[in-house]
C-alpha positions, 0 to 999 in steps of 0.5 A: 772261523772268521770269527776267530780271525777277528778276535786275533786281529783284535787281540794283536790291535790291542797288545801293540797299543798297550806296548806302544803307550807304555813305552811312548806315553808312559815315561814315568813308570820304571823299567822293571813295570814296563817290562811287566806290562809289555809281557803281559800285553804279548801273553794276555793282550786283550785282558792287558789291555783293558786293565793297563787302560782302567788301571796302569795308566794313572802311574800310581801303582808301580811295584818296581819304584824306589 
């Protein structure tokens, strides 16, 4: 029982510094990819989060860009 606990407070910890980092840090990448990372941060937070920090960071890969 603890040990989900503290996997849930882990995974909230991480989905908040995601969604955080895309919406302060993160100003290049549009709307539409934000909006992206941010669902995906709350549904799959500890997943997003450790692909968003080795992958969506560099701002190279943004499907909504014109």
């Amino acid at each position: 029982m603890a040990y989900g606990t503290i996997l849930g407070i882990i995974a909230l910890i991480a989905a908040i510094l995601v969604i955080y980092d895309v919406l302060v840090n993160n100003k290049r990448l549009s709307n539409g990819m934000k909006i992206t990372w941010i669902v995906c941060a709350i549904i799959f937070s500890i997943i997003t989060a450790i692909i968003y920090y080795l992958v969506g960071r560099n701002n190279q890969i943004d499907f909504f860009k014109k």
